[in-house]
C-alpha positions in Angstrom: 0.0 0.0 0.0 1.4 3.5 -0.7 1.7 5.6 1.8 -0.5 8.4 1.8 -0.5 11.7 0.3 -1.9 15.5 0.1 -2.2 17.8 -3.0 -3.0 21.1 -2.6 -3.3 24.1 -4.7 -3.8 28.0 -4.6 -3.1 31.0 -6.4 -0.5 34.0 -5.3 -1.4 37.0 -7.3 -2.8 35.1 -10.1 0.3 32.5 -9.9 -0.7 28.8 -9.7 0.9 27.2 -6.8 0.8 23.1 -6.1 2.7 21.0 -3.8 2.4 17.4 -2.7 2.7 16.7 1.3 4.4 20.4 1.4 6.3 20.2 -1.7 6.2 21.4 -5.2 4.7 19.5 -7.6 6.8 18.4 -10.4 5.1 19.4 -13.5 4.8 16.9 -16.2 4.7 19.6 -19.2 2.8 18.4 -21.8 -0.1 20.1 -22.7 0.7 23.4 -21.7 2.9 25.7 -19.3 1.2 26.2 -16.6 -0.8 23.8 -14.2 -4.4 25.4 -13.2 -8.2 23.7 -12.6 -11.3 24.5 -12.2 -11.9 24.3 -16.3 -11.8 21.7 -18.7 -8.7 22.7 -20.4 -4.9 21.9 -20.8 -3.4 23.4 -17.4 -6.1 20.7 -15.4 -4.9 18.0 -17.7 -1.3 18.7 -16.8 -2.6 18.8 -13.3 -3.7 15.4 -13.9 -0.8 14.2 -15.2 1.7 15.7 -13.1 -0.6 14.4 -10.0 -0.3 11.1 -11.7 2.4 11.1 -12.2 3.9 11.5 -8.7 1.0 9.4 -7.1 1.5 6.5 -9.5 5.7 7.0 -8.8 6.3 7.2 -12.3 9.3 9.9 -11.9 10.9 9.0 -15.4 7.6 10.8 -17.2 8.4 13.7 -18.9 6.4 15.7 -21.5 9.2 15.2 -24.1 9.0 11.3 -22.6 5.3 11.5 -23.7 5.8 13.3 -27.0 8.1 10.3 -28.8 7.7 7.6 -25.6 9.9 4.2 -26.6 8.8 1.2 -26.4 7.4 -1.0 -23.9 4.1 -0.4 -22.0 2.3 3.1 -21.4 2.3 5.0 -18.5 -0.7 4.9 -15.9 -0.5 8.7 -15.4 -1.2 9.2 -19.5 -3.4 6.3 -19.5 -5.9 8.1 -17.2 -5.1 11.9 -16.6 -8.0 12.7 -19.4 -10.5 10.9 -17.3 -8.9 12.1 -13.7 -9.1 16.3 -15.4 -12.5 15.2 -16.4 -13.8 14.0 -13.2 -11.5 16.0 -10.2 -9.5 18.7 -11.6 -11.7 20.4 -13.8 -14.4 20.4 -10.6 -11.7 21.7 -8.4 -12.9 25.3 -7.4 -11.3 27.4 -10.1 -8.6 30.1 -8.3 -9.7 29.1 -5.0 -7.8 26.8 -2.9 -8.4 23.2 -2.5 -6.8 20.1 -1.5 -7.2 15.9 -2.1 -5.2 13.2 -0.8 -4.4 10.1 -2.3 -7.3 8.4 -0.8 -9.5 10.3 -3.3 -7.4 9.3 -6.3 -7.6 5.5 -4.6 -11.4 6.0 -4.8 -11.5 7.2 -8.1 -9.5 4.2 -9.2 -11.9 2.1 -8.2 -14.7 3.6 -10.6 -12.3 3.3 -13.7 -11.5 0.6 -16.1 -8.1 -1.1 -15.6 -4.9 -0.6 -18.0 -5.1 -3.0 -21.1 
């Protein structure tokens, strides 16, 4: 079982800010420059996938990873960051703060088909 995790997010004079446990985020670039929610967009699917990304430990992802991946199987961040921005970071309260912890994403799991 992984241990568990919080993800928040908030603005600073219009600046995105979002950190994991107290941390920044890494963001996986790949749809845009910025991370952001609260719309169906490309900043909350690079929310998704950075979130992802970190939750599902996959460290190695990169936008440019994404962009011309090699071989071998497909990443479970870009396999469901559509459906995650679709269902919890486009809801999130757009520039307000907010916060989920990995039990959410365990949850959310749940409801979703597996990986081929």
């Amino acid at each position: 079982m992984l241990a568990k995790k919080v993800y928040s997010g908030w603005y600073d004079q219009n600046n995105p800010h979002v950190e994991v446990d107290g941390v920044p985020l890494r963001h996986v670039n790949y749809h845009s420059n910025d991370l952001s929610w609260g719309f169906n967009g490309s900043n909350p699917a690079d929310l998704a996938l950075s979130i992802l990304a970190d939750y599902f430990g996959e460290d190695q992802i990169t936008g440019d990873w994404l962009r011309l991946p090699p071989s071998g199987p497909q990443p479970k961040c870009w396999f469901y960051h559509q459906d995650f921005k679709r269902d919890i970071t486009s809801g999130l309260p757009q520039g307000a703060p907010w916060q989920i912890d990995s039990d959410v994403i365990d949850q959310w799991l749940t409801t979703e088909p597996p990986m081929p």
